[in-house]
C-alpha positions in Angstrom: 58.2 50.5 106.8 55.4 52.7 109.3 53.6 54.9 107.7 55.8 58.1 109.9 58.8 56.3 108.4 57.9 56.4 104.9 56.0 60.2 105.3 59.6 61.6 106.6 61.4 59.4 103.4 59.1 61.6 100.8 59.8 64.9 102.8 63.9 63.6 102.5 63.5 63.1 99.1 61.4 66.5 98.6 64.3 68.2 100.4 67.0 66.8 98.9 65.9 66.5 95.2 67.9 69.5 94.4 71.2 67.9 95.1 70.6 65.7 92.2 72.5 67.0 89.1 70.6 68.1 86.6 70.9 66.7 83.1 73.6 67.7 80.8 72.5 71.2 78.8 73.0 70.3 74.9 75.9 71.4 73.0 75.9 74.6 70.9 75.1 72.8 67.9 72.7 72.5 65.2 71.6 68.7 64.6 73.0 67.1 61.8 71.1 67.3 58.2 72.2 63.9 56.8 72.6 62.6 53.4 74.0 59.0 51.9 77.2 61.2 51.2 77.2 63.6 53.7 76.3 65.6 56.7 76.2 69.2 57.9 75.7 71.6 60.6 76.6 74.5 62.6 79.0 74.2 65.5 79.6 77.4 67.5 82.8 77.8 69.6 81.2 79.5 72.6 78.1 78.8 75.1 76.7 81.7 74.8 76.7 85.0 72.5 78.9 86.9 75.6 79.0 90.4 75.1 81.0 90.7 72.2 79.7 92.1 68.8 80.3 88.7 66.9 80.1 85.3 67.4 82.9 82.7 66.6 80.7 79.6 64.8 81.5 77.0 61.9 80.1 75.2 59.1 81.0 71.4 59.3 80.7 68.8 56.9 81.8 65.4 57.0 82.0 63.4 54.0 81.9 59.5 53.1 85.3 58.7 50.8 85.8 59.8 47.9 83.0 62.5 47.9 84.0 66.1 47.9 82.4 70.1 48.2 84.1 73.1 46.5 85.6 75.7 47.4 84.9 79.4 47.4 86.4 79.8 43.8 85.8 76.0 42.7 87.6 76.1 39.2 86.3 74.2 35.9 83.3 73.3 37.4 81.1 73.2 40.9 79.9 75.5 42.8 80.6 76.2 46.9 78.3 76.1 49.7 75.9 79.2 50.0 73.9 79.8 53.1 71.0 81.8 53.3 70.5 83.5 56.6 66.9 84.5 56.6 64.5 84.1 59.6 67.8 84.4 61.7 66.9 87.0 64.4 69.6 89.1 66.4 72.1 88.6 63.4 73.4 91.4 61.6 75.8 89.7 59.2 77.5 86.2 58.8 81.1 86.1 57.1 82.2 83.3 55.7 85.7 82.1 55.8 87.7 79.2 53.7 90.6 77.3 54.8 92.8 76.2 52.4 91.9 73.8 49.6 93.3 70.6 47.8 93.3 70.3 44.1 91.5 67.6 42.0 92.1 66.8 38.4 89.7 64.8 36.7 89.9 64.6 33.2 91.4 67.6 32.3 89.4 69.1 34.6 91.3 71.5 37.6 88.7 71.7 40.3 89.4 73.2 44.4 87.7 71.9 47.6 87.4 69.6 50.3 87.1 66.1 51.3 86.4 63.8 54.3 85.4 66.8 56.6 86.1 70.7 56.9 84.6 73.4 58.9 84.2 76.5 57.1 84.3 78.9 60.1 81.6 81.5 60.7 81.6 85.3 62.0 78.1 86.1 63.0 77.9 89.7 63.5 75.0 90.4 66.1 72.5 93.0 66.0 72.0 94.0 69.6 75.4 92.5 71.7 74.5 90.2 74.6 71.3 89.2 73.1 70.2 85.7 72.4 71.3 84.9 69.0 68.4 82.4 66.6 70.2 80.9 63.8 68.3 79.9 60.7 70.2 78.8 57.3 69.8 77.2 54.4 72.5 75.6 52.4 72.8 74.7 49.1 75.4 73.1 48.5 77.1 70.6 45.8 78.7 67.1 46.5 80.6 65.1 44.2 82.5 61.9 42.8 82.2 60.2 39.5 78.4 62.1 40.1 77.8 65.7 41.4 74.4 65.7 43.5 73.3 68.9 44.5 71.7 69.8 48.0 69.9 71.8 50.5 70.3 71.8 54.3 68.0 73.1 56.9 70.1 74.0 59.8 68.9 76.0 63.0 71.3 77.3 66.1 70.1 78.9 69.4 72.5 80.9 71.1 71.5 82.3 74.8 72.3 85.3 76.1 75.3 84.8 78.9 78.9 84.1 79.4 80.6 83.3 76.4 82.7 80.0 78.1 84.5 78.0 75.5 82.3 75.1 73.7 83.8 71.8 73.1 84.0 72.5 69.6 86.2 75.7 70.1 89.2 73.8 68.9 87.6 72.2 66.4 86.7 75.5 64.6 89.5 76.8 65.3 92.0 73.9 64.0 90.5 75.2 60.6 90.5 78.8 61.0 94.3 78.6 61.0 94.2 77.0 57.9 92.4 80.0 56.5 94.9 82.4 54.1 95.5 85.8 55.5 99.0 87.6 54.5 100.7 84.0 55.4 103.0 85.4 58.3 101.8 83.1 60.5 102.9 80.0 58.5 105.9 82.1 57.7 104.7 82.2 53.9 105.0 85.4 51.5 103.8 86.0 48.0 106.7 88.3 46.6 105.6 88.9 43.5 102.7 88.1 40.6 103.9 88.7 37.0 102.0 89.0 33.3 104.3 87.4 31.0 103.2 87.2 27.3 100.1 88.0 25.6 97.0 86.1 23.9 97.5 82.4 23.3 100.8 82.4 25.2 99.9 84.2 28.1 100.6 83.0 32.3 101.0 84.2 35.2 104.5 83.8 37.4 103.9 84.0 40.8 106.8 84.1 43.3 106.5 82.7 46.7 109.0 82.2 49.4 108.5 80.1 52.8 110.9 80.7 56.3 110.8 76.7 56.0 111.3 74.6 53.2 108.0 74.4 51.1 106.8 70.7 50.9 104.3 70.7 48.0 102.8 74.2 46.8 100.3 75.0 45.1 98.7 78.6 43.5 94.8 79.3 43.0 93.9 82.5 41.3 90.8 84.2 41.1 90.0 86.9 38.8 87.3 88.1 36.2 84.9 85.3 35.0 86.2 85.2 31.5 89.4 83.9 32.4 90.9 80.3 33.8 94.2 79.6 35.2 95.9 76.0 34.6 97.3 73.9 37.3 101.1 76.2 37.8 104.5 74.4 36.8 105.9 74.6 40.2 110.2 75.4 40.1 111.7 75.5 43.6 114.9 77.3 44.3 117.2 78.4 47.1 116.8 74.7 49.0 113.1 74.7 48.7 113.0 78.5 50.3 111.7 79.8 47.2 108.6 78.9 44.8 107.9 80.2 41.8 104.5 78.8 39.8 103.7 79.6 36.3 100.4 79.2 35.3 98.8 79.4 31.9 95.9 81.9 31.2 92.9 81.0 29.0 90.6 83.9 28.1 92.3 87.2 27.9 90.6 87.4 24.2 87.2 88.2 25.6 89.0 91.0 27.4 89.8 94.8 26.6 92.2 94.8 29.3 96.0 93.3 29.2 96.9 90.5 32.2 99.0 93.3 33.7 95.9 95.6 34.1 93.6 93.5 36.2 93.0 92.7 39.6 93.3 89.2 41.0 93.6 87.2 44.6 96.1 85.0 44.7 95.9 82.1 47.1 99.2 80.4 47.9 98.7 76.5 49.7 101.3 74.5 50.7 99.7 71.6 52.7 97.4 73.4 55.6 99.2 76.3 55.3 98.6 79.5 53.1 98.7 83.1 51.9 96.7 84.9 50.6 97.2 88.7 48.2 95.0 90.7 46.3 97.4 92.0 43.6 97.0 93.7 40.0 100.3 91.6 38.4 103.4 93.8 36.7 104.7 93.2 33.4 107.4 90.5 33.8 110.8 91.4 33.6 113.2 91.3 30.4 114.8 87.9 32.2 111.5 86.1 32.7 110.5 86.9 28.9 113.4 87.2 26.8 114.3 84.0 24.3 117.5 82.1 25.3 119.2 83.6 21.9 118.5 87.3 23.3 120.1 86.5 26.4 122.8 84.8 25.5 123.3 88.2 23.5 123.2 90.2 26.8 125.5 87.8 28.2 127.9 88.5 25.9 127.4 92.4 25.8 127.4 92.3 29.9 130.7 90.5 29.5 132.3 92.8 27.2 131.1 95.8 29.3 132.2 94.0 32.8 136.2 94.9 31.1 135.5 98.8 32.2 133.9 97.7 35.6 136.1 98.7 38.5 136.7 95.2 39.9 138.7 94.5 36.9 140.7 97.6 36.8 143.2 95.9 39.0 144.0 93.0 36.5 144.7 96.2 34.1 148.3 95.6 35.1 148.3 91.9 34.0 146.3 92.9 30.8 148.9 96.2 30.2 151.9 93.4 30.6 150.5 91.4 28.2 150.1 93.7 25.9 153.3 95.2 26.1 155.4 92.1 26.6 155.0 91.2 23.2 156.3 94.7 21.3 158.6 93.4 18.0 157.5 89.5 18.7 156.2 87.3 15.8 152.6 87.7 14.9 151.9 84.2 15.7 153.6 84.0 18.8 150.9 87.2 19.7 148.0 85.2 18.7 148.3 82.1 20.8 149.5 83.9 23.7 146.5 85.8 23.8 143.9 83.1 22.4 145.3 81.0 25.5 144.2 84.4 28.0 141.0 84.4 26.7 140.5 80.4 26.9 141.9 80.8 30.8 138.8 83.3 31.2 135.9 81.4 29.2 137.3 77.8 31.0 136.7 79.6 34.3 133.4 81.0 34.1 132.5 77.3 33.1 133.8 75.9 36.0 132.1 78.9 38.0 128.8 78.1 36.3 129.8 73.9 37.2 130.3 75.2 40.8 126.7 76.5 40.5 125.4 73.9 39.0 126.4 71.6 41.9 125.5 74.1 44.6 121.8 74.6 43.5 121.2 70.5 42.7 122.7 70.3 46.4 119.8 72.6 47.5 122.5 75.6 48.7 122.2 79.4 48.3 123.8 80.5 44.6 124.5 83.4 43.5 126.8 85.9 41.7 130.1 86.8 43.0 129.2 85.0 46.6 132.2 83.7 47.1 133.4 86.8 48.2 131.7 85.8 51.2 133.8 83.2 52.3 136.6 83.7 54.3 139.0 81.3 52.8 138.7 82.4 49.6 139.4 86.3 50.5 142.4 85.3 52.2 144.2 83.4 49.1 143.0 85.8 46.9 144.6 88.4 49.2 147.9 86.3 49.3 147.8 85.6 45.5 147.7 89.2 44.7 150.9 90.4 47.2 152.4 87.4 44.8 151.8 88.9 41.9 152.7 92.8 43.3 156.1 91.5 44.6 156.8 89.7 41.5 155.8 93.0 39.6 158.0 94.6 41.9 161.0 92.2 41.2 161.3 90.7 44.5 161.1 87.3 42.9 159.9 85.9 39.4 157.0 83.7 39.5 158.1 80.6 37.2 155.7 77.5 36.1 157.0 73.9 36.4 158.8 73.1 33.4 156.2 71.0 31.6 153.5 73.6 31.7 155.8 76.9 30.8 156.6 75.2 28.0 153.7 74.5 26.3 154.0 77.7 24.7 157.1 76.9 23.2 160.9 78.4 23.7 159.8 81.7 22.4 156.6 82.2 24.2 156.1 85.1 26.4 157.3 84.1 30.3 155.4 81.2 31.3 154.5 80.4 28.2 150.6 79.4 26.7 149.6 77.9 30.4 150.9 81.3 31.8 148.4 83.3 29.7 145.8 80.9 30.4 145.9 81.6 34.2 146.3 85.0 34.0 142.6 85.1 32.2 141.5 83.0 35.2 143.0 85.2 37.4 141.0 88.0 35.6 138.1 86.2 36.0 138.3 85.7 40.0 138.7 89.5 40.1 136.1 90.4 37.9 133.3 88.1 39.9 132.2 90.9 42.6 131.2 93.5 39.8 128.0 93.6 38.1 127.1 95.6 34.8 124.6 96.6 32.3 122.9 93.5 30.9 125.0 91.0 33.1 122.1 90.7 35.9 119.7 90.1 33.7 121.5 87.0 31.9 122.8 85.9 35.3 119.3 85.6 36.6 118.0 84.3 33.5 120.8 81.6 33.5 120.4 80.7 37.3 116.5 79.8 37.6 117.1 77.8 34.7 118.9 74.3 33.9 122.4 72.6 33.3 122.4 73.8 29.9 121.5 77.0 30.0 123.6 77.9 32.9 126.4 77.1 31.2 125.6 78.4 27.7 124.9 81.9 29.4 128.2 81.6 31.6 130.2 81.0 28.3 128.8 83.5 26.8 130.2 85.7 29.7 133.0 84.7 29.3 133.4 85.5 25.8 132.4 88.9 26.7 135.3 89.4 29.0 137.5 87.3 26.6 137.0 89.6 23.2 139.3 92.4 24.5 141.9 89.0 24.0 140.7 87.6 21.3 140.4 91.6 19.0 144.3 91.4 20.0 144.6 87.9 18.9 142.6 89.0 15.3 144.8 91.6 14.6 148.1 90.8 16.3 150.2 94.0 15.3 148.2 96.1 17.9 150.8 94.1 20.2 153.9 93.6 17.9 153.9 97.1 16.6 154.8 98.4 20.6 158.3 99.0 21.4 160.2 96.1 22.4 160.5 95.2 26.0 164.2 97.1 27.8 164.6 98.7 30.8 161.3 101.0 30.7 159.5 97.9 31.4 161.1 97.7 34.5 159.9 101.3 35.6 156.4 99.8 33.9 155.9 96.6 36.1 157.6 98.3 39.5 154.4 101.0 39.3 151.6 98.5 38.2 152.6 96.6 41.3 151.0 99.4 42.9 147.4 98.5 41.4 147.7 95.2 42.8 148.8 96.0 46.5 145.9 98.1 46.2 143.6 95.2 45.0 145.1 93.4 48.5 144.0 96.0 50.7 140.8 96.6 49.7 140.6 92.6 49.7 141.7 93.1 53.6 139.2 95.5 54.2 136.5 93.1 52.8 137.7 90.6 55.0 137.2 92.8 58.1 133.8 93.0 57.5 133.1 89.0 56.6 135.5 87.5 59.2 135.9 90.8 61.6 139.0 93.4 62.6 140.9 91.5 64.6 141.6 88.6 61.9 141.6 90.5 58.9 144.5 93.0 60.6 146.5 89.8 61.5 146.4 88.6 57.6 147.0 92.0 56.4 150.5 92.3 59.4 151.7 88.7 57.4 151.3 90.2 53.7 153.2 93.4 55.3 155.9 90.5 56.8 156.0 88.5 53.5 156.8 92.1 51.2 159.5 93.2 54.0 160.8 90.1 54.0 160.9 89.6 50.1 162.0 93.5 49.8 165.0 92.6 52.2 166.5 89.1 50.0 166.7 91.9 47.2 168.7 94.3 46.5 168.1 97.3 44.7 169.1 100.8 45.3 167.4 104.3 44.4 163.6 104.7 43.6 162.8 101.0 43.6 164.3 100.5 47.0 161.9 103.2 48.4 159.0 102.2 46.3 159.3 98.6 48.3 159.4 100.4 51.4 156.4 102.0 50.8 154.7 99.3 50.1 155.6 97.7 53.3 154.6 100.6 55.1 151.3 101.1 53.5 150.5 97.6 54.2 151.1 98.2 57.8 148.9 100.7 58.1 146.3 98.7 56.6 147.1 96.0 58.9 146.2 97.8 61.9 144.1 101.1 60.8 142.2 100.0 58.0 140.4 97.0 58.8 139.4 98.6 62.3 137.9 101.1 60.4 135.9 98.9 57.7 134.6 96.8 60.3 131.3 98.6 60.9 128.8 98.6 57.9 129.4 99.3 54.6 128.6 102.5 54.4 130.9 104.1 56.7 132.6 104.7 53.9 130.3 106.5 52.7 129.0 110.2 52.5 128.2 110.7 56.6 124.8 112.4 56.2 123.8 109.0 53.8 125.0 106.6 56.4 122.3 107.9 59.2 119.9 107.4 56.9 120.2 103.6 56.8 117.8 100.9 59.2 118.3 97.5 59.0 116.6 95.0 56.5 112.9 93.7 57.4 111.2 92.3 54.6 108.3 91.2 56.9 107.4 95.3 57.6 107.6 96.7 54.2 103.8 95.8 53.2 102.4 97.4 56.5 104.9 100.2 56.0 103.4 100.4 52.3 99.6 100.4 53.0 100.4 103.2 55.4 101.7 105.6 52.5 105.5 105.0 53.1 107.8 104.3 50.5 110.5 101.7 50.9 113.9 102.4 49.3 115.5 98.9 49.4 119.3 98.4 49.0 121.2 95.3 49.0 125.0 95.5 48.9 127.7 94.3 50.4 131.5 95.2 51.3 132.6 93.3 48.6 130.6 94.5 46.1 132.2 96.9 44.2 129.9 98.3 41.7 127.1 98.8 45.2 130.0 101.1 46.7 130.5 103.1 43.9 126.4 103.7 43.7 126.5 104.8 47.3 129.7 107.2 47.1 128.8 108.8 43.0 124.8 108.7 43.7 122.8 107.4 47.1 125.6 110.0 48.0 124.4 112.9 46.3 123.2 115.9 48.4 119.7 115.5 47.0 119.2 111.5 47.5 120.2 111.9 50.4 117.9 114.3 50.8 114.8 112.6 49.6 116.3 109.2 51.4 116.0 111.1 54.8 112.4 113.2 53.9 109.6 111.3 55.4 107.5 109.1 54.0 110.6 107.7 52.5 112.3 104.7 54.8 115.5 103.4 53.2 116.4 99.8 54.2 119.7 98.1 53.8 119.9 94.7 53.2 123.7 94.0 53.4 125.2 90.6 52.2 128.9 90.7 53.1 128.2 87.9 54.9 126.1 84.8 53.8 122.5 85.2 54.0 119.3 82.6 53.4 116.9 85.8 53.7 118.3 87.9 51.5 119.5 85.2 49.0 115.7 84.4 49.0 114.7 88.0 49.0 116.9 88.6 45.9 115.3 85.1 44.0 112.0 86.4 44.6 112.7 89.2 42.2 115.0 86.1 39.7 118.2 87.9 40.8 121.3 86.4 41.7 123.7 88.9 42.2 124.4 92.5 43.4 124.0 95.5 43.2 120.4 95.0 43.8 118.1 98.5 44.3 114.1 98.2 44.2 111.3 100.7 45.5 107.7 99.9 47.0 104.8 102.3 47.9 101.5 103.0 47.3 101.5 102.7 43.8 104.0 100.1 43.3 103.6 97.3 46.5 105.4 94.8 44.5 108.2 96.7 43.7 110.3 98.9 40.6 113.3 97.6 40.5 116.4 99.8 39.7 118.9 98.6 37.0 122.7 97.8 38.4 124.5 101.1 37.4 122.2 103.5 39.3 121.6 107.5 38.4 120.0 110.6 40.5 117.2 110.5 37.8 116.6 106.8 38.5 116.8 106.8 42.0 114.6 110.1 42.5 112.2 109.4 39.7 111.4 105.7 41.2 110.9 107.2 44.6 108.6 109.7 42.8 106.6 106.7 40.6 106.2 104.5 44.1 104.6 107.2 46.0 100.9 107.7 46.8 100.7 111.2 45.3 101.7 111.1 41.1 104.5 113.7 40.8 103.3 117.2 39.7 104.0 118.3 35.9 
């Protein structure tokens, strides 16, 4: 090559030396500070610092198997990583953050923290915004396996001043900050409620957890004063997995002045990488969650007793009336089996209602008291049943067994004989189902988080209840024999308690209107109107009786068409008006932000069908004066209405260890998990609740 040649080749190269790329600028990160068991630095997800007041970074460690660091709150033993920040310039505060930890038990031992690799993700606060951040940390920090070895890493991170472009470890930091508890909405997770139950040597915690998809594995770590420790929780699931709830036992409270129910703790719920976290200060745990099996089976059997004066079973006061009087001037012993037999027919069907049960929760469905009010098939035989029975009262027909079952109660048992008294206690039974009363929550909950046994135990033991009405008769027959004997009063007697049953089948109707809709529920209620005409026609009767029938055809017209149309709105339509205004639709998700703003949250759950939950709105959320302090800001009533079937509220109600309805609880300021109202409510319950919850104690 001539010397001009290879004079304009350097001047080429000269000029065109800046086309040639330069070399790759290092990535934000901190080189690695190595051990035989580990290695750690810090990752930043951005470039540069950007103008923003922090800095997204992270913490990462990679492990060899089998080795392991701690988490924040480590357990039995360990300690977490600690960095100190000095000779860090332009930083103004660092935050560390934890995703959620795995358990290991090691000899007895209940430890929380990570292995293989984790990055604990950073928030470095800067000092002056858009300045160059310096980085200088030291961590100590503690590894282990069958040996814990204890560290220190020297870790340094220049940021420059500039756009703050993604890194390429943006996604790796943040695949772990979502892993990082906060209320556990985004993983659809929700810590209902954390209980004290017991005291001293026999104290836990109960901590209540539900999960918008099934929970796979949970787990609960608590954190509280240093005196105390928390085992690994007994973990019950319920509602088809939609429902947690972890007992854990509590070691220390001796070394403490102040009960379990007095202090705060953070509660940290995992279930696989996701998690929720909840500062909380636990509430004494409810008569169900503490009371012995013998106590509630004694409830059980009060609840069932007091369930005879509930208004469900006011309609079956005909059938019970008949009973009684049917047997004026009979034997004593005829008396005693005829009504021994009643109270078998109602103590046989509350154990196949707690069988049913059984089944349904072991299948992983929704259970519950009085639910299947919910289902339309089962309103519509009821509804049929029950014209039966008030045209039989009424004498369009007579309602005879098949020969081999009337006469089990012999030639002079009472009509149907033994198996006829039996089903009329299961027929009391079906009707008494969507009533609640004193005491009866409280067993049914107990019974329903529990097992086989128990379920059934507590069941009979409601049945009982209901049954010793019966069974006082049976004891002491001549409260039956000593009655006038049956004649023609009877007659008059059976044609007006017909009545109380053709009411029981349209209020049935109108409960159907609001689980199946108007339209079908008018159309069922038109065919009971057809089948009483038609009956009322194929007998003939003259005077009162012939324009009692008509009546009751009539009334059951109008209730095929008018009153079905008119129940097919919410529940409280029927109602005071001022209290149905008042009303906004369930959302369990708001209520803590409504909380921590100073609201109070006046929950009711109720449902067409519920009986008792309509006679609390109409005798007192009715009152002038709760519906008053219902509509006065910062109170927010919310109705959560199960006419229909319902995983969220079923799940809501289990989070509290109720199964049934009516179901009344108040949040605020000064109660964010919740007072919960017994079944029968009062004005002094209601307002003084709403008074309890609010952020401001109620002047003396």
């Amino acid at each position: 090559m001539s010397r001009r040649r290879r004079a304009l080749f350097a001047v080429a190269i000269l000029l065109g030396g800046t086309s040639i790329p330069p070399a790759a600028a290092a990535p934000p990160a901190s080189p690695w500070a190595e051990t035989e068991q580990t290695a750690v630095r810090l990752i930043a997800a951005t470039e540069a610092v950007g103008t923003a007041e922090s800095v997204p970074l992270g913490l990462e460690f990679r492990l060899e198997k089998d080795w392991k660091i701690y988490w924040r709150s480590p357990g039995d033993a360990g300690f977490p990583p600690r960095p100190d920040w000095s000779g860090s310039e332009n930083l103004a505060q660092a935050t560390l953050s934890w995703p959620v930890p795995a358990r290991f038990s090691v000899l007895g031992l209940e430890t929380l923290g990570y292995e293989d690799a984790v990055v604990l993700p950073l928030a470095a606060r800067l000092e002056r915004p858009g300045r160059p951040l310096r980085l200088r940390a030291s961590v100590d920090y503690l590894t282990c396996k069958e040996i814990c070895i204890p560290y220190t890493a020297e870790l340094a991170l220049d940021l420059p001043g500039g756009e703050a472009a993604p890194s390429p470890f943006a996604h790796l930091i943040n695949r772990f900050a979502v892993r990082v508890p906060g209320n556990g909405a985004a993983h659809g997770l929700s810590i209902q409620r954390v209980e004290a139950v017991g005291e001293g040597s026999t104290a836990a915690l109960r901590v209540v957890a539900s999960a918008a998809s099934p929970f796979g594995a949970p787990d609960v770590f608590v954190e509280g004063p240093p005196e105390l420790t928390f085992g690994r929780p007994d973990v019950l699931l319920e509602q088809a997995g939609h429902v947690a709830v972890a007992t854990l036992r509590v070691h220390g409270l001796d070394r403490l002045e102040q009960p379990l129910a007095q202090l705060p703790l953070t509660v940290t719920l995992a279930d696989g990488p996701r998690g929720a976290e909840r500062a909380v200060v636990p509430v004494a745990a409810s008569a169900s969650g503490t009371a012995s099996l013998g106590l509630i089976v004694g409830l059980a059997l009060l609840g069932g007793l007091i369930l005879n004066l509930m208004p469900c079973v006011l309609p079956v006061l005909s059938i019970k009336l008949l009973g009684v009087v049917s047997h004026g001037g009979r034997a004593p012993g005829e008396v005693r089996l005829s009504f021994v037999a009643t109270a078998a027919g109602i103590v046989f069907s509350f154990l196949v209602l707690a069988a049913g049960l059984i089944g349904v929760k072991a299948a992983g469905g929704v259970i519950g008291w009085g639910i299947q009010f919910q289902q339309p098939w089962f309103l519509v035989a009821m509804a049929v049943i029950v014209t039966l029975f008030a045209g039989n009262l009424w004498g369009f027909f007579e309602i005879r067994l098949p020969a081999a079952l009337a006469g089990l109660g012999g030639p002079s048992a009472s009509a149907g004989g033994l198996a006829g008294s039996f089903l009329t206690g299961a027929f009391a039974t079906l009707l008494a189902t969507p009533c609640s009363a004193p005491f009866l929550g409280t067993a049914v909950a107990f019974a329903l988080a529990r097992g086989a046994g128990d379920i059934l135990l507590v069941f009979a033991a409601l049945g009982l209840g209901l049954a010793l009405p019966y069974l006082l008769v049976a004891a002491v027959p001549a409260m039956a024999t000593r009655l006038p004997k049956p004649g023609p009063w009877m007659i008059w007697l059976r044609r007006v308690l017909g009545f109380a049953l053709a009411a029981t089948a349209a209020w049935l109707v109108t409960v159907l209107a609001g689980v199946l809709g108007a339209v079908p529920a008018a159309a069922i209620a038109f065919v009971l109107a057809v089948i009483i005409g038609f009956l009322a026609a194929g007998h003939h009767f003259g005077g009162p009786f012939r324009a009692a029938s008509m009546v009751a055809v009539a009334g059951l017209t109008v209730i095929a068409f008018v009153v079905p149309i008119s129940a097919g709105g919410k529940s409280v339509a029927a109602g005071p008006a001022a209290l149905s205004k008042v009303w906004q639709p369930f959302d369990e998700a708001a209520i803590g932000g409504l909380v921590e703003k100073g609201n109070v949250v006046f929950v009711d759950v109720t449902a067409d069908w519920c009986v008792t939950c309509q006679i609390n709105k109409t005798f007192v959320l009715g009152r002038d004066a709760v519906v008053a302090r219902l509509a006065a800001p910062p109170v927010l009533a919310m109705e959560a209405d199960w006419t229909r079937p319902s995983t969220d509220i079923a799940r809501y109600l289990a989070s509290f260890g109720r199964y049934g309805i009516p179901f009344n609880v108040v949040y605020g300021p000064r109660a964010p998990q919740g007072l919960v109202l017994p079944e029968l409510l009062s004005e002094a319950a209601v307002l003084g609740a709403l008074e309890r919850a609010a952020a401001i104690p109620p002047a003396n």
